[in-house]
Structure formats: C-alpha cells, structure tokens
Chimera marker file (.cmm) of the C-alpha trace (Angstrom):
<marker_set name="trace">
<marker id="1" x="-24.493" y="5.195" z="24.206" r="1" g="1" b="0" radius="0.5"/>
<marker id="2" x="-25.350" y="3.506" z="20.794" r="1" g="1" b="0" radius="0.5"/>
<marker id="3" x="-22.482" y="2.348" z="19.275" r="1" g="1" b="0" radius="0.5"/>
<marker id="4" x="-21.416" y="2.550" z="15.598" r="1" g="1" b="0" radius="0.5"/>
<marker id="5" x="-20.770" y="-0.937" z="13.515" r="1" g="1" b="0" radius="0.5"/>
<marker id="6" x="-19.194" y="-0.073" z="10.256" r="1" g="1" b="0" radius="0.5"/>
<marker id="7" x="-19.581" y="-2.485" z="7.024" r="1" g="1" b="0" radius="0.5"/>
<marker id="8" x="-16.576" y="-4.267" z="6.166" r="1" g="1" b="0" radius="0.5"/>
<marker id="9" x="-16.663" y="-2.268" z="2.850" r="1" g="1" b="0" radius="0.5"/>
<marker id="10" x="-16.194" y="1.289" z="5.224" r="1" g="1" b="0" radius="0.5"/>
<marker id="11" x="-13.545" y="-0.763" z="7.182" r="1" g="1" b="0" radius="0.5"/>
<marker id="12" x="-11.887" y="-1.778" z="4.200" r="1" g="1" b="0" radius="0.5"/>
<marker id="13" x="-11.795" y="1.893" z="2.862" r="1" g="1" b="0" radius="0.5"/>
<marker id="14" x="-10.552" y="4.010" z="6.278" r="1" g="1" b="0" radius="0.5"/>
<marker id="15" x="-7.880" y="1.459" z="7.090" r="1" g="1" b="0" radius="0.5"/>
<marker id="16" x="-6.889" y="1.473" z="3.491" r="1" g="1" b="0" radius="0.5"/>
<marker id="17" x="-6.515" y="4.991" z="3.469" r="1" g="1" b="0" radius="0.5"/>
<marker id="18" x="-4.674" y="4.927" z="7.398" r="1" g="1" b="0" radius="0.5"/>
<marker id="19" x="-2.517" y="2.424" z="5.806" r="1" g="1" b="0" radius="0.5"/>
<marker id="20" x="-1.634" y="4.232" z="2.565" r="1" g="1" b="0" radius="0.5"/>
<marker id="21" x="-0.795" y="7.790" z="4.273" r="1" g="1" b="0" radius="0.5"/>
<marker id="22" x="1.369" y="5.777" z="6.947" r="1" g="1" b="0" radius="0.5"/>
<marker id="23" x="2.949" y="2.991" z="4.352" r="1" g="1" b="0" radius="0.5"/>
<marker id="24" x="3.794" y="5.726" z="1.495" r="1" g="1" b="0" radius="0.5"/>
<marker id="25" x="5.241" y="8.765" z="4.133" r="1" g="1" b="0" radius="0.5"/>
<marker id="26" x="7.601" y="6.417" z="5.336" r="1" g="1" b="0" radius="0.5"/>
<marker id="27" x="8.373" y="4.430" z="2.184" r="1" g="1" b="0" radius="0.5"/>
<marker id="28" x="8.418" y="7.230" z="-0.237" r="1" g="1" b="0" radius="0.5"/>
<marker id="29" x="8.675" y="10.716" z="1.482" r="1" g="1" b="0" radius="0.5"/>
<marker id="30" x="11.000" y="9.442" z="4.247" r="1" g="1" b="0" radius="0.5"/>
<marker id="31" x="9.005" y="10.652" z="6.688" r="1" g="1" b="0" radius="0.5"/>
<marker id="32" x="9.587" y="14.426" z="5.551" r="1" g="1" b="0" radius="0.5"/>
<marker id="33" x="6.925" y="17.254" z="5.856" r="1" g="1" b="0" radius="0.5"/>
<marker id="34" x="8.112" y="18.445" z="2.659" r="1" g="1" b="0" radius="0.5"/>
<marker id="35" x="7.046" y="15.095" z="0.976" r="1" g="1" b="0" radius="0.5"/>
<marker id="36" x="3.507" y="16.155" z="1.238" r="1" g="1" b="0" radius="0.5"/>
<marker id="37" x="4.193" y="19.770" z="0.669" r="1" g="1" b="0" radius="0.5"/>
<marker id="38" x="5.711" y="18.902" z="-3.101" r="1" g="1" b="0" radius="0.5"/>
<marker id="39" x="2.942" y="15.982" z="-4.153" r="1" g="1" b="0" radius="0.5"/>
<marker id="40" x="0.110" y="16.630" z="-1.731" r="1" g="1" b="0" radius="0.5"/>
<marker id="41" x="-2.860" y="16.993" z="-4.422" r="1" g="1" b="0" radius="0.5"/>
<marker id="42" x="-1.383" y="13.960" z="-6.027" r="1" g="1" b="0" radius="0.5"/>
<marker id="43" x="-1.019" y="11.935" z="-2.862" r="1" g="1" b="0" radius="0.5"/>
<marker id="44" x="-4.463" y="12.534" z="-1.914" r="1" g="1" b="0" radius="0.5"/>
<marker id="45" x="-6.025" y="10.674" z="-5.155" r="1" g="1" b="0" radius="0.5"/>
<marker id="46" x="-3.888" y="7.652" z="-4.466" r="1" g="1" b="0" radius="0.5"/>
<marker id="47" x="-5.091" y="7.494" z="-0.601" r="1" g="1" b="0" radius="0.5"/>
<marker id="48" x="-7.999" y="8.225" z="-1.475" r="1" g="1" b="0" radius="0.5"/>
<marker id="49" x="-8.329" y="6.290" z="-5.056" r="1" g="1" b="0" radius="0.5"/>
<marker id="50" x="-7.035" y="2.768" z="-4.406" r="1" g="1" b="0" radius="0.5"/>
<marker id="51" x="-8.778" y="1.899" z="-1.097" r="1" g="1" b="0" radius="0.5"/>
<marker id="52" x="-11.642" y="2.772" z="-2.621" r="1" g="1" b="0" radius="0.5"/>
<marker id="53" x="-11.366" y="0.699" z="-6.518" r="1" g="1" b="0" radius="0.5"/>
<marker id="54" x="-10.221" y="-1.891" z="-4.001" r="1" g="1" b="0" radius="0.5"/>
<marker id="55" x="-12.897" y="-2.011" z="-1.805" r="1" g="1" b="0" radius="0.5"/>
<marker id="56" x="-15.193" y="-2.099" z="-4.703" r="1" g="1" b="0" radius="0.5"/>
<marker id="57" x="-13.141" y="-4.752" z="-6.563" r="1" g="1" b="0" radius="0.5"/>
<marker id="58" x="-13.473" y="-6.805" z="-3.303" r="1" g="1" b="0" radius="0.5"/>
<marker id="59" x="-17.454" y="-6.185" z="-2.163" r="1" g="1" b="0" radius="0.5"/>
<marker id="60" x="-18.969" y="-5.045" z="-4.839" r="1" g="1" b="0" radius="0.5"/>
<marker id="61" x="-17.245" y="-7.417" z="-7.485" r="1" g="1" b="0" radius="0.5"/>
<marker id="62" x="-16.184" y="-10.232" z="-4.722" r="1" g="1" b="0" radius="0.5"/>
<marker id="63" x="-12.683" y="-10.279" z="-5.711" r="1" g="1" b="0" radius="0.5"/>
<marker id="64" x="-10.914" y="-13.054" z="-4.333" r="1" g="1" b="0" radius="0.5"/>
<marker id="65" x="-7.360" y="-14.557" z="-4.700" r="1" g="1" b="0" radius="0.5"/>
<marker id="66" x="-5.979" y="-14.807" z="-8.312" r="1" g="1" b="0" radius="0.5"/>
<marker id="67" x="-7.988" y="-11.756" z="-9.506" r="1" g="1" b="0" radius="0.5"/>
<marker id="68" x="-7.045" y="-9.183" z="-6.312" r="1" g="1" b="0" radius="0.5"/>
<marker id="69" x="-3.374" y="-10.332" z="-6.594" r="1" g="1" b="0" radius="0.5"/>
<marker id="70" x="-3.026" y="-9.082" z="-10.224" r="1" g="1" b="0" radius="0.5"/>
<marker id="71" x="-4.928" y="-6.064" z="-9.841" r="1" g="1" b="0" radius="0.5"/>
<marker id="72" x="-2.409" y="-5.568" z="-7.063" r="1" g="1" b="0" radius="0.5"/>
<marker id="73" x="0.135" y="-6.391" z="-9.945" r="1" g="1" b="0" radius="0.5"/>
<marker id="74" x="-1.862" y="-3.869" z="-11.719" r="1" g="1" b="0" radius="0.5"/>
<marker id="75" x="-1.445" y="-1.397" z="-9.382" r="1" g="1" b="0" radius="0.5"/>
<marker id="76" x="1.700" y="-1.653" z="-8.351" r="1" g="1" b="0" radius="0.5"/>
<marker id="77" x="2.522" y="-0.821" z="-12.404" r="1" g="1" b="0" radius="0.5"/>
<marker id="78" x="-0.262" y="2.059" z="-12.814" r="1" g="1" b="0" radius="0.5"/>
<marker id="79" x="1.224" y="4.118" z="-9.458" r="1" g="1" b="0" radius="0.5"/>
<marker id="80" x="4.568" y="2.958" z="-9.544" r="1" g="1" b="0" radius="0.5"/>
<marker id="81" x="5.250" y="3.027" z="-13.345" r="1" g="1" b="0" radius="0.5"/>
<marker id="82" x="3.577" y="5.280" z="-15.065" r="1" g="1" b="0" radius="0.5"/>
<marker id="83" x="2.184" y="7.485" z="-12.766" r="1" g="1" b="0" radius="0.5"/>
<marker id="84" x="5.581" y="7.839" z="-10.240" r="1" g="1" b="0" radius="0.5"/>
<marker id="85" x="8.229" y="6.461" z="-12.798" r="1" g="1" b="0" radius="0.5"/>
<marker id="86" x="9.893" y="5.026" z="-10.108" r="1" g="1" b="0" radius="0.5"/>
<marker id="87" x="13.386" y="3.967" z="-11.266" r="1" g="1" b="0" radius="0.5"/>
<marker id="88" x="13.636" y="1.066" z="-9.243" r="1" g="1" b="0" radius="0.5"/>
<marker id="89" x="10.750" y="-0.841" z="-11.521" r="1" g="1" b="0" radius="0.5"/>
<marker id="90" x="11.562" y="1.260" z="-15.008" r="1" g="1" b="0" radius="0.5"/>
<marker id="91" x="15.297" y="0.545" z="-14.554" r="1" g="1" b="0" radius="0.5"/>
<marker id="92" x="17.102" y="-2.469" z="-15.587" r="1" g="1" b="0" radius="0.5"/>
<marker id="93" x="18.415" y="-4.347" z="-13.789" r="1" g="1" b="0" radius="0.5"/>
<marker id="94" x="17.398" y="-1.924" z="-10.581" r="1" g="1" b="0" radius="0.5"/>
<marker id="95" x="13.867" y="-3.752" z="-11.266" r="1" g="1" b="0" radius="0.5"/>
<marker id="96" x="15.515" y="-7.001" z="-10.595" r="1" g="1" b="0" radius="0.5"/>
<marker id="97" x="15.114" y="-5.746" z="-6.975" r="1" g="1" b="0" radius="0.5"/>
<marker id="98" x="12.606" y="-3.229" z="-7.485" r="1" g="1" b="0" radius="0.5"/>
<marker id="99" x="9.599" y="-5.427" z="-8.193" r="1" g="1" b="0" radius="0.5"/>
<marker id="100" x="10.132" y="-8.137" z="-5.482" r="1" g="1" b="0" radius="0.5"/>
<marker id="101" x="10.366" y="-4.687" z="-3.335" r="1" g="1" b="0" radius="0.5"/>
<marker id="102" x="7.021" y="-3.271" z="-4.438" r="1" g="1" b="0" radius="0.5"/>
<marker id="103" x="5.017" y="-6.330" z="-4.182" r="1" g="1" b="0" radius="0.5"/>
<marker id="104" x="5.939" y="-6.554" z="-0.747" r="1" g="1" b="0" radius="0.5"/>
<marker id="105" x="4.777" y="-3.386" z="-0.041" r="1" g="1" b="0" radius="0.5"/>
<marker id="106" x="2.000" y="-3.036" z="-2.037" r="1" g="1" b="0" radius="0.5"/>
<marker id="107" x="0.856" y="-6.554" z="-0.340" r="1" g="1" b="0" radius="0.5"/>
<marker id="108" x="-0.237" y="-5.183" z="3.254" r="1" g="1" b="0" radius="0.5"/>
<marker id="109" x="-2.328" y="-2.086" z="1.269" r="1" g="1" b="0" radius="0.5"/>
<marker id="110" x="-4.513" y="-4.612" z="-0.246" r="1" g="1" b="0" radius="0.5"/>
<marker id="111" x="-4.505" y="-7.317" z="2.038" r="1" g="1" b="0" radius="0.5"/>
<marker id="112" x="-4.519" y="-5.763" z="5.984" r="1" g="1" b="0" radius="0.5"/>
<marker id="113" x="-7.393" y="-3.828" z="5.621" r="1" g="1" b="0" radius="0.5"/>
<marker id="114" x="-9.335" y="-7.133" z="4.084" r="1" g="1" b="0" radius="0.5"/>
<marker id="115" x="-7.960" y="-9.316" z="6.946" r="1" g="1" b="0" radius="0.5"/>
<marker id="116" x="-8.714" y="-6.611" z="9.595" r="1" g="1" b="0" radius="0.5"/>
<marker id="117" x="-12.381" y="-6.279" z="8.368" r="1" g="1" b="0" radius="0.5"/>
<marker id="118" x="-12.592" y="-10.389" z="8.186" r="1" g="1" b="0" radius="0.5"/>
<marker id="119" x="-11.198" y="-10.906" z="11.403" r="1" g="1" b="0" radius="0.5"/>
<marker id="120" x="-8.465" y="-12.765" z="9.847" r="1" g="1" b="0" radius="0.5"/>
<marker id="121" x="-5.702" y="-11.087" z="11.160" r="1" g="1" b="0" radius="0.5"/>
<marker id="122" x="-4.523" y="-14.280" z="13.475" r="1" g="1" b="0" radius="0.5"/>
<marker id="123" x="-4.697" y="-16.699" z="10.229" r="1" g="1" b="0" radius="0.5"/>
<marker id="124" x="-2.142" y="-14.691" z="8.346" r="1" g="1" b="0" radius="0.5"/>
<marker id="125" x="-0.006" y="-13.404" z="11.592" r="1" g="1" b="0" radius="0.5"/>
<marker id="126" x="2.892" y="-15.025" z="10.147" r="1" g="1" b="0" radius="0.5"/>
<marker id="127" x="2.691" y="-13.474" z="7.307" r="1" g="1" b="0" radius="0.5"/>
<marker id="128" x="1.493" y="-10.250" z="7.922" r="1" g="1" b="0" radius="0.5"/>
<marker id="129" x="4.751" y="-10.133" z="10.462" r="1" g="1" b="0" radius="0.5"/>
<marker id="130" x="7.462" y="-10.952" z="7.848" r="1" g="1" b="0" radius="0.5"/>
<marker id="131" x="5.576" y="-8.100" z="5.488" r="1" g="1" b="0" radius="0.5"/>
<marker id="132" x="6.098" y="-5.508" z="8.626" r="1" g="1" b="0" radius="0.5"/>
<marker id="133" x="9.807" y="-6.380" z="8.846" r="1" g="1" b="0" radius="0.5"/>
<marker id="134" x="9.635" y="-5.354" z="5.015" r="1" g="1" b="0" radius="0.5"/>
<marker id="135" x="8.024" y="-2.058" z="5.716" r="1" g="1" b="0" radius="0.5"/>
<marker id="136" x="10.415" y="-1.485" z="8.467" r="1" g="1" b="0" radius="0.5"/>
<marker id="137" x="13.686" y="-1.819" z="6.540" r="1" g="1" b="0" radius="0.5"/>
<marker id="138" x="12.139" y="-0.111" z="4.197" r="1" g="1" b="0" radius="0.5"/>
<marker id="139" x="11.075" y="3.346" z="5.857" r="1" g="1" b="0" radius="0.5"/>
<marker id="140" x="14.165" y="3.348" z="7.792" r="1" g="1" b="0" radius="0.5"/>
<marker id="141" x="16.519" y="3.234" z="4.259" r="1" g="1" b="0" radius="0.5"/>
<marker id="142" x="13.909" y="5.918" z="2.736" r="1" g="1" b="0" radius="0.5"/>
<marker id="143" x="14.136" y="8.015" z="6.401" r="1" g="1" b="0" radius="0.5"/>
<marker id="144" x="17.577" y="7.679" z="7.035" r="1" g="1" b="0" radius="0.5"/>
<marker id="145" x="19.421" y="6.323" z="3.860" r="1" g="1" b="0" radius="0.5"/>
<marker id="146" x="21.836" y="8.587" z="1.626" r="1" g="1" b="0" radius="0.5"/>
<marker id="147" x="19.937" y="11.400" z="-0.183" r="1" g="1" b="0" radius="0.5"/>
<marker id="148" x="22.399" y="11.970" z="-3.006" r="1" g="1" b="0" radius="0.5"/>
<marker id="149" x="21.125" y="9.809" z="-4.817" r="1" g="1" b="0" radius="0.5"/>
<link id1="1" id2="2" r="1" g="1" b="0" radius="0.2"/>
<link id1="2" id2="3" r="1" g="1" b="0" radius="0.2"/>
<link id1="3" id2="4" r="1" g="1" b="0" radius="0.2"/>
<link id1="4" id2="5" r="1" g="1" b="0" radius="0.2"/>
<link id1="5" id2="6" r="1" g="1" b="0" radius="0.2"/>
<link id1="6" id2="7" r="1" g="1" b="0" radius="0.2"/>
<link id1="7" id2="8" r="1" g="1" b="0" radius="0.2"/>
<link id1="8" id2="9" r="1" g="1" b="0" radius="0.2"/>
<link id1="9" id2="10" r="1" g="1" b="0" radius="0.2"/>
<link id1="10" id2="11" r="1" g="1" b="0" radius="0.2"/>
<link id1="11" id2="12" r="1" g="1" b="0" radius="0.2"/>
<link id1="12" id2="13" r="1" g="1" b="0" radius="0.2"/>
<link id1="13" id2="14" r="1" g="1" b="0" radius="0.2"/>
<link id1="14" id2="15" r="1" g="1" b="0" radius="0.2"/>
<link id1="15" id2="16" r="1" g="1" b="0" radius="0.2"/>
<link id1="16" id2="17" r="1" g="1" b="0" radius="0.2"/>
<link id1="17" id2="18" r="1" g="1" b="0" radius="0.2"/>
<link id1="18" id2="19" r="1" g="1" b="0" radius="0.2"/>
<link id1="19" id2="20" r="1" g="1" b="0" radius="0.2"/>
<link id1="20" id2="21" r="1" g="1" b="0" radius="0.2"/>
<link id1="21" id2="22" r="1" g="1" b="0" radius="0.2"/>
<link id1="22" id2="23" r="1" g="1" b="0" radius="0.2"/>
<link id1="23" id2="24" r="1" g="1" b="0" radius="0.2"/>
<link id1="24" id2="25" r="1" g="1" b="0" radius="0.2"/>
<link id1="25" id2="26" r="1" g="1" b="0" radius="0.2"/>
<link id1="26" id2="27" r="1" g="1" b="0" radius="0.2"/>
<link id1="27" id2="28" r="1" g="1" b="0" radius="0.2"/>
<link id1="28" id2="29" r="1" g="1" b="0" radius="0.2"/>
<link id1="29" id2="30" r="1" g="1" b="0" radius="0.2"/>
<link id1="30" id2="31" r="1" g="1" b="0" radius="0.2"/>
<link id1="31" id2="32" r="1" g="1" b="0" radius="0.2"/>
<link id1="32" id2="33" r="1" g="1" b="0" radius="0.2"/>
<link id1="33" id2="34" r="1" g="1" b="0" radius="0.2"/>
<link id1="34" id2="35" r="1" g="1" b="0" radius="0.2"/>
<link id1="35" id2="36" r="1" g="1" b="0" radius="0.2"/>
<link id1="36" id2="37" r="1" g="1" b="0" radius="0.2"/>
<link id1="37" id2="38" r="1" g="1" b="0" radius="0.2"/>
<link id1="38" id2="39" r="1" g="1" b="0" radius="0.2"/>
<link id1="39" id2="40" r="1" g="1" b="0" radius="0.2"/>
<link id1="40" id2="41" r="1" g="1" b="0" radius="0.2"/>
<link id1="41" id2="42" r="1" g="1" b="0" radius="0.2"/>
<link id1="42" id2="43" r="1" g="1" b="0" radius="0.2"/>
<link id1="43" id2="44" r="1" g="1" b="0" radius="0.2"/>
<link id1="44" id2="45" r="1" g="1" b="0" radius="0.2"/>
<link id1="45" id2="46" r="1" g="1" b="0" radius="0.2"/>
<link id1="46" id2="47" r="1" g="1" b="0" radius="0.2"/>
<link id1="47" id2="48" r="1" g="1" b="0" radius="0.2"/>
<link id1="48" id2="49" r="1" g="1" b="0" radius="0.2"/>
<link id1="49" id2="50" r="1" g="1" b="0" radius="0.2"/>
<link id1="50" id2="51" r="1" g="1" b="0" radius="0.2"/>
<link id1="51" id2="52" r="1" g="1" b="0" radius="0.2"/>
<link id1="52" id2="53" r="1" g="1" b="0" radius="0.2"/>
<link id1="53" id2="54" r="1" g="1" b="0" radius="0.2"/>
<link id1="54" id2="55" r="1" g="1" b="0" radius="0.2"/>
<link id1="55" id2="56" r="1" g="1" b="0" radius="0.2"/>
<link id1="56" id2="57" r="1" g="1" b="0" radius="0.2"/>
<link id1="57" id2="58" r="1" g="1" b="0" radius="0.2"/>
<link id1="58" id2="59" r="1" g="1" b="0" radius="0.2"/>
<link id1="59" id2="60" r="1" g="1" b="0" radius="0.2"/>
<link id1="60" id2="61" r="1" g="1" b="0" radius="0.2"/>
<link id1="61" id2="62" r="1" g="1" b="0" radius="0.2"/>
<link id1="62" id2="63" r="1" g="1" b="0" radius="0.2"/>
<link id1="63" id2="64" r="1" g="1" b="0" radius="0.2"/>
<link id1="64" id2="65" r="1" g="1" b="0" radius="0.2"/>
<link id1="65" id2="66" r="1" g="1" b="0" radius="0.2"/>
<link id1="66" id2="67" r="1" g="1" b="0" radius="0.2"/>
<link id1="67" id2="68" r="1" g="1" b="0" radius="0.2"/>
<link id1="68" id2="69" r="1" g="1" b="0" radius="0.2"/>
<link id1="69" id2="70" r="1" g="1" b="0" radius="0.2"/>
<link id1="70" id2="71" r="1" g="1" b="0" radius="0.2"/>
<link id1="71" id2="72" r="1" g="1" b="0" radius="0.2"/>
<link id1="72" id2="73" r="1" g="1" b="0" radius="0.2"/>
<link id1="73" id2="74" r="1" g="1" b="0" radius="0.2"/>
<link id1="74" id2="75" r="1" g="1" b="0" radius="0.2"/>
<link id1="75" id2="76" r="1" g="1" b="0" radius="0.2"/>
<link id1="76" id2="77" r="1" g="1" b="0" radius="0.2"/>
<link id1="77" id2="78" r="1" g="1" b="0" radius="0.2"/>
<link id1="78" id2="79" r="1" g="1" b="0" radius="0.2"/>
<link id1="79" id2="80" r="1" g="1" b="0" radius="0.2"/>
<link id1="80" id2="81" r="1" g="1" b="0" radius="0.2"/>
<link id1="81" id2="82" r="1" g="1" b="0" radius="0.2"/>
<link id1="82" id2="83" r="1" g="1" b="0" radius="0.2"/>
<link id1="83" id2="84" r="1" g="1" b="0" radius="0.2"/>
<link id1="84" id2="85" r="1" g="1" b="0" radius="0.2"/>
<link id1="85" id2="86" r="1" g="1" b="0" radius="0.2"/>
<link id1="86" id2="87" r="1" g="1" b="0" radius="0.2"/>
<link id1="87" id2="88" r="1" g="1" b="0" radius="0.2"/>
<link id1="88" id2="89" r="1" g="1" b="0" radius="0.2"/>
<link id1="89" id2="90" r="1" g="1" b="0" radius="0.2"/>
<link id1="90" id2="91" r="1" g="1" b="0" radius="0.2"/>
<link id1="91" id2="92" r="1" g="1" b="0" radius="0.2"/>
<link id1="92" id2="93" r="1" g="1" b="0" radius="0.2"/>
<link id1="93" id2="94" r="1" g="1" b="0" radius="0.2"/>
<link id1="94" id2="95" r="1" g="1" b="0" radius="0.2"/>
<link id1="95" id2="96" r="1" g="1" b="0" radius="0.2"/>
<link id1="96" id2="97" r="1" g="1" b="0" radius="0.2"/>
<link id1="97" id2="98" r="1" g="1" b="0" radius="0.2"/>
<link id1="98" id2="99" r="1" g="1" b="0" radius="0.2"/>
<link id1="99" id2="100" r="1" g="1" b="0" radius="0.2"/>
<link id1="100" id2="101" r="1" g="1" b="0" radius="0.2"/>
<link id1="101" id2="102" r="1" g="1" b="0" radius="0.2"/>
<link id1="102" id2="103" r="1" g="1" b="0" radius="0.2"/>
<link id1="103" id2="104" r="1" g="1" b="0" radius="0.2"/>
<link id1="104" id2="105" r="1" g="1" b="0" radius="0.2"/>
<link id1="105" id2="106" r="1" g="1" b="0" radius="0.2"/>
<link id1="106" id2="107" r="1" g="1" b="0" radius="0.2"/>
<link id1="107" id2="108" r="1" g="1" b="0" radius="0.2"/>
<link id1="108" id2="109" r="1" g="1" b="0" radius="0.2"/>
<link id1="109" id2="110" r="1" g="1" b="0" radius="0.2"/>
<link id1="110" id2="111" r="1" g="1" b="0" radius="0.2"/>
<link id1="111" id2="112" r="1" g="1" b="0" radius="0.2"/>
<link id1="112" id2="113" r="1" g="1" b="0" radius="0.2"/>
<link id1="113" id2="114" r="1" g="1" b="0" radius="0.2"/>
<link id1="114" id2="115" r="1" g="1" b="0" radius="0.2"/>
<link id1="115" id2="116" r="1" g="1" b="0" radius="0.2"/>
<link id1="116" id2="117" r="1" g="1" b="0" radius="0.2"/>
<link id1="117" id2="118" r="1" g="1" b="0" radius="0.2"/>
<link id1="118" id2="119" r="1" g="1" b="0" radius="0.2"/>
<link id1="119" id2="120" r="1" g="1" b="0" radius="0.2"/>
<link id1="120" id2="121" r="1" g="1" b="0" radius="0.2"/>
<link id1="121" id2="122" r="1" g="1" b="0" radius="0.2"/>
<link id1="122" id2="123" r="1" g="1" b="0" radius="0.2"/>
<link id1="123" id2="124" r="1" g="1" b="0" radius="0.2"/>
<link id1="124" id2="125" r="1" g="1" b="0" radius="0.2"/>
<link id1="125" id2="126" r="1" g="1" b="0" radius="0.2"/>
<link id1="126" id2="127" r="1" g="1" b="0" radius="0.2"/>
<link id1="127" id2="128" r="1" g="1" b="0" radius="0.2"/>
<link id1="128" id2="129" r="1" g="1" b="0" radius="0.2"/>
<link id1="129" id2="130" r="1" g="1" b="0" radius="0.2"/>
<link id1="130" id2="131" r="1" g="1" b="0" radius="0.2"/>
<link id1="131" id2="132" r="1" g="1" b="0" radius="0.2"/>
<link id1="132" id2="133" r="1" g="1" b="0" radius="0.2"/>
<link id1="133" id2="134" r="1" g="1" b="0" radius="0.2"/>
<link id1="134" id2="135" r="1" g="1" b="0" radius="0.2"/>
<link id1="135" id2="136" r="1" g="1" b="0" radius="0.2"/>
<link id1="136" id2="137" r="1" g="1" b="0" radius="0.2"/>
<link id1="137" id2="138" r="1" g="1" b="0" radius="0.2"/>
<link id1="138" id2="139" r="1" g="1" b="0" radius="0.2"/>
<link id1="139" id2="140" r="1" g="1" b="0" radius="0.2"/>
<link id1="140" id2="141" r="1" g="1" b="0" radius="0.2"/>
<link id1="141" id2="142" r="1" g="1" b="0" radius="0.2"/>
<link id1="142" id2="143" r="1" g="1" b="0" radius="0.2"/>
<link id1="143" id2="144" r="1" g="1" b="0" radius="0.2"/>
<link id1="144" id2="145" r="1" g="1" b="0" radius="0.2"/>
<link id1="145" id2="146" r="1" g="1" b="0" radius="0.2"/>
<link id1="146" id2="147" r="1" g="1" b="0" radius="0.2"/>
<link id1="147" id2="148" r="1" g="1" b="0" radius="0.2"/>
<link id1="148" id2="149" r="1" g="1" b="0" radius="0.2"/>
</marker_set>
C-alpha cells in the first residue's frame, strides 16, 4: 500500500482547522451542541479562513517570527473584536485580562500546526505544555462556569 505524504502547507491547514473546531467548542461554545447550531455558517469561515491565510502567510509568503506574531495580534482583533465583540477585549478594564487571555489562546492556532508540520514539537514542549494548561482552565470555566452572566 502506497502511502500518502502531505506538504507541510496541507499539514499546516487540516491541523489548523482540527485545532480551531476543538480550541473554539471548548473555549467559546462550552462544549454545547447548541454552540454550533446558533453560529455554525459563521464558525465554518473562521475554521476554515484562518488556517488557510495562515498557511499562506507562512509558505507562500515565508512568514517567520515578528511578522506571524502580529498577524496573530491581527487576528486575535479581526475575530475577537470586530467580528465576535467579545467583551472581554472591547471592555475596560475586562481587557486588562482579556488580551493576555486571547493571546494565549490564539498562540497554539498559529503555532502547533507549524511546529507539528516542522517536527518541532520537542523544541517548544515546554512551551506548548504551559499553553495546554491555558486551554484547559479555559474550556473547563467556558464548560462548566456560571452562565448568568
């Protein structure tokens, strides 16, 4: 049997889109059916749409450290801001907390796909560790944290 090697590009772009259906149902929609039920068109473009401008940004345009970290920044204000208004970044002084908080999840969409397909996932294991704690803590307040709010 002939097996299948995927460019790093591809790899870039499936895990992306693994890790952004995983990463936002648990961060956003609590892990709640109904979650994709009320946004699912929506969701679709942004699982979709940023593994793909980043995989292009990255090997197509060779994006690389300073540059991939602000269109992260970038990011994190396009789906987060204006497209989500999400009050803890347009909220003062909830954005105190807010930003800190979406950089560290935004971090692993960008960056754990591009490790995986570099086979650099042992160089950043530290790293990539402390950012899964931060994923954690944060699923489990969206899953099981207060809903009045």
């Amino acid at each position: 049997m002939k097996r299948i090697e995927l460019t790093k590009s591809w790899t870039y772009f499936l895990l992306g889109v693994l890790l952004w259906i995983v990463v936002d149902f648990g961060t956003a929609g609590g892990f709640r059916i109904t979650y994709f039920q009320e946004y699912g068109p929506a969701l679709l473009l942004f699982y979709l749409g940023y593994p793909l401008i980043f995989s292009l940004l990255i090997f197509r345009f060779h994006w690389t450290g300073k540059r991939l970290f602000v269109a992260t920044l970038v990011a994190i204000f396009v789906v987060e801001v204006i497209f989500t208004r999400n009050p803890l970044l347009t909220t003062f002084p909830l954005l105190l907390l807010g930003i800190p908080l979406a950089i560290l999840v935004y971090v692993p969409l960008t960056y754990f796909p591009l490790w995986f397909a570099r086979k650099e996932l042992g160089r950043h294991k530290v790293l990539i560790t402390v950012l899964m704690i931060v994923e954690l803590v944060v699923v489990l307040l969206t899953t099981f944290g207060d809903e009045r709010s």
